[in-house]
N, C-alpha and C positions, 0 to 999 in steps of 0.2 A: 692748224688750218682754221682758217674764219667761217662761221657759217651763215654770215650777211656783212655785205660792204655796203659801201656810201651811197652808193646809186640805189639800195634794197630799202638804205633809211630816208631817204630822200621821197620814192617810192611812196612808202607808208604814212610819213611826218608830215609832208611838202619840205619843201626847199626854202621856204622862209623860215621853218623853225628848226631845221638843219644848221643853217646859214648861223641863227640867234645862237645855239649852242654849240657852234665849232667855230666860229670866226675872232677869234682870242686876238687876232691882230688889228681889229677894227679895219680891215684893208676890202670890206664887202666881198669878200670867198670865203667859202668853206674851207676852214685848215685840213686839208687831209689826214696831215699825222697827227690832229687833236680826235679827227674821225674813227684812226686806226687803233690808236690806243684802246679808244674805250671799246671797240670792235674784238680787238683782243684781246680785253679782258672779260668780255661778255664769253667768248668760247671757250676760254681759260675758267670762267664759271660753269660752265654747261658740261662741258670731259670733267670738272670736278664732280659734279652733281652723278650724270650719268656712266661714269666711268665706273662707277659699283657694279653696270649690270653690263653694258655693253665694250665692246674694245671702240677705242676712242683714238684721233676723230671717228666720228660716225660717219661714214662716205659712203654714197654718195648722202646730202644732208636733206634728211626729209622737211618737208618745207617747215610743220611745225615747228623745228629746231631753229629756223631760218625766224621765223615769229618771234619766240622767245629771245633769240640773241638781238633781233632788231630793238625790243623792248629793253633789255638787258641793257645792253649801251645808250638808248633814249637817256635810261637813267644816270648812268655814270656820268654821261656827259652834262646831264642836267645841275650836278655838282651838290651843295648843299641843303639846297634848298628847293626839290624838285614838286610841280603842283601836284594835286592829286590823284588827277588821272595816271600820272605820269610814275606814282607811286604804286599805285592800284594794280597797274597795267606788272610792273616790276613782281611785286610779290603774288601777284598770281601765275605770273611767269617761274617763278622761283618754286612756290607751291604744286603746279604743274611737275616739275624737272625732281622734284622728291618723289612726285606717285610715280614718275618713271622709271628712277633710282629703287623703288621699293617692288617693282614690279608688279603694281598695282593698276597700270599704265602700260600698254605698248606703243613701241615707235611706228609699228607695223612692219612692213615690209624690210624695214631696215633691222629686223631680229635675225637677221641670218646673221649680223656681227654683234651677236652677244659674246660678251667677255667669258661666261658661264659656260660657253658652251661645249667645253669637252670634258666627256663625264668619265669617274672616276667606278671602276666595278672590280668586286674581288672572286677570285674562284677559288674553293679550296678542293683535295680531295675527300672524300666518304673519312667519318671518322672508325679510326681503327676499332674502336668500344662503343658498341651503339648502346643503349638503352637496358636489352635483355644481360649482354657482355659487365655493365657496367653494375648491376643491381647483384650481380651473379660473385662479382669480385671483389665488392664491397660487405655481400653477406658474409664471405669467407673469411675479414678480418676484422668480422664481431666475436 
């Protein structure tokens, strides 16, 4: 599941610097599937990240997430040699998506799909030798 398409980066970027790093064909359009790629690989970073704490995809996608995969793919697409904001913007995305993974950070409302969340509890019964039983039968084999 993607959690921002071409129209969300278009959105945030504009459409001229959309256009600048997806139009690999020189043909003035955005390539789509130069769009989708790195789309999907920005999600495919994000389930990696947050997938410690939550069950992944995260649905519905809190906008934040939508933020950082917008950012996420800015960069990939940006390829090499990405300016600085454009780097900035990446590793604070990234640094974000660890305090979330650490749970240090909540998603909010989307904590009802923590991966964590079915806990594990044991019962046992009363022990047969309690304390006074146990001091009692230990004396006995001095």
């Amino acid at each position: 599941m993607a959690y921002c398409s071409l129209t969300d980066l278009i959105d945030r970027f504009g459409e001229r610097e959309i256009l600048v790093l997806t139009d690999r064909d020189k043909d003035g359009v955005a390539d789509t599937a130069v769009a989708d790629a790195a789309i999907s690989d920005a999600s495919a970073e994000i389930d990696l990240r947050v997938g410690q704490r939550y069950r992944v995809p995260v649905a519905p996608t809190p906008p934040i997430l939508r933020s950082f995969a917008c950012d996420i793919a800015r960069y990939r697409l940006a390829g090499e040699r990405p300016h600085d904001q454009i780097a900035q913007r990446y590793r604070d995305a990234i640094a974000s998506l660890e305090l979330i993974a650490n749970g240090q950070v909540s998603l909010g409302a989307g904590d009802a799909s923590l991966a964590g969340q079915s806990r594990v509890s044991f019962s046992a019964p009363a022990p047969v030798f309690g304390d006074k039983e146990q001091c009692s039968f230990m004396g006995d084999l001095r």
